[in-house]
C-alpha positions in Angstrom: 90.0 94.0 95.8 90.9 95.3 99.0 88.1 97.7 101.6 89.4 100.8 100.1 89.3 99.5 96.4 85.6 99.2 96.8 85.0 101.7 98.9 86.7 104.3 96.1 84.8 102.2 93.3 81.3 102.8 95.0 82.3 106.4 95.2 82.9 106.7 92.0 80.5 104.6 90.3 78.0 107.1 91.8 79.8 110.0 91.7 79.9 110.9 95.1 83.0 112.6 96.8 84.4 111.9 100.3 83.5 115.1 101.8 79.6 114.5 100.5 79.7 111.1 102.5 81.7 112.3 105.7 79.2 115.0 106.0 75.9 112.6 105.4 77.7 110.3 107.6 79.5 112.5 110.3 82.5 110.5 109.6 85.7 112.9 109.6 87.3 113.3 106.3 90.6 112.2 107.4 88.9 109.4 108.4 87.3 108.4 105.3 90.0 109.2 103.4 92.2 106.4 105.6 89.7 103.9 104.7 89.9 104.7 101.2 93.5 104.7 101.0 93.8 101.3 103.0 95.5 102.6 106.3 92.7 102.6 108.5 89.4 100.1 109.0 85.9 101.1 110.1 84.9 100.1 113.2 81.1 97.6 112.5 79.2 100.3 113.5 81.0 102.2 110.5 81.0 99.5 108.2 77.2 99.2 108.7 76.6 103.0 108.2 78.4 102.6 104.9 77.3 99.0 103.7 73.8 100.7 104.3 74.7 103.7 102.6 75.9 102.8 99.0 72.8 99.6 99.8 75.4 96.7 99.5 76.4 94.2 101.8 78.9 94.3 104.5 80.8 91.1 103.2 80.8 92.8 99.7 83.2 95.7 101.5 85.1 94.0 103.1 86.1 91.3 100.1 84.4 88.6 101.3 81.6 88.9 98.3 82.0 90.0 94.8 78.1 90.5 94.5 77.3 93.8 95.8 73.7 93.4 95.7 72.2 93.4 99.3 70.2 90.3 100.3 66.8 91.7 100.8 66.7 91.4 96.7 64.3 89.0 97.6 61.6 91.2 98.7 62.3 93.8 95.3 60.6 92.3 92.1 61.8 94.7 90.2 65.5 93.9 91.0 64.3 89.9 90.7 63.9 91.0 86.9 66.5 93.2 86.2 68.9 90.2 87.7 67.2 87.7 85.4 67.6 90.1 82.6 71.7 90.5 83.3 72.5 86.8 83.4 70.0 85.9 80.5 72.8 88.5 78.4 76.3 87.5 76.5 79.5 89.1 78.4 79.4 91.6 76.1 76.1 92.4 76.7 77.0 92.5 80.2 79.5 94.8 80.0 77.5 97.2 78.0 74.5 97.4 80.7 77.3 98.0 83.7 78.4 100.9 81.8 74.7 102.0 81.2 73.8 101.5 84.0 76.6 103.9 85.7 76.2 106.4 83.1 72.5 106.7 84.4 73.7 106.9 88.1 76.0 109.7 86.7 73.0 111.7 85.6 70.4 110.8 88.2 70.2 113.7 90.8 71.7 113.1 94.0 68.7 114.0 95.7 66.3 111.0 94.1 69.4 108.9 94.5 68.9 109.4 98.1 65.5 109.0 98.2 65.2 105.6 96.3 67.4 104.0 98.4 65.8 104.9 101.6 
């Protein structure tokens, strides 16, 4: 999956448009909309502000990792069990709780969003 793949699926999977990010960011539309269309890279200041933003890791964006999860999970007991939880379920079961999961990231407010992950 290439930078603007995930950058588009991290977007989406929180319903959150380019314009809402370029103005929390200050990052120019046009901009953002490169990187999501694969013609332009961030610079690692950029790719820091948006690894930071959507809380995953750097080497998730750019492809490097297919775990998303930042690695200061360690320090977050409640995402220690909600990990265990996952990998303790079928596939199926998997699937099912990704697509819960999003569906309640559809509905949480933008404004808690923002505030949890502070």
């Amino acid at each position: 999956m290439t930078f603007g793949e995930r950058l588009k699926q991290l977007m989406d999977d929180r319903n959150i448009t380019q314009r809402q990010i370029s103005k929390e960011l200050n990052i120019a539309v046009t901009t953002l909309n490169g990187y999501a269309n694969d013609y332009r890279e961030p610079d690692f200041l950029t790719l820091s502000l948006l690894a930071n933003y959507f809380n995953v890791s750097a080497d998730y964006l750019l492809g490097i990792s297919t775990v998303p999860i930042m690695s200061d999970i360690a320090g977050n007991h409640d995402a220690q069990r909600l990990l265990y939880f996952y990998q303790c379920l079928s596939p199926e079961m998997k699937s099912l709780l990704i697509e819960q999961a999003k569906l309640l990231l559809k509905f949480d407010s933008p404004q808690d969003r923002f505030i949890d992950e502070r």
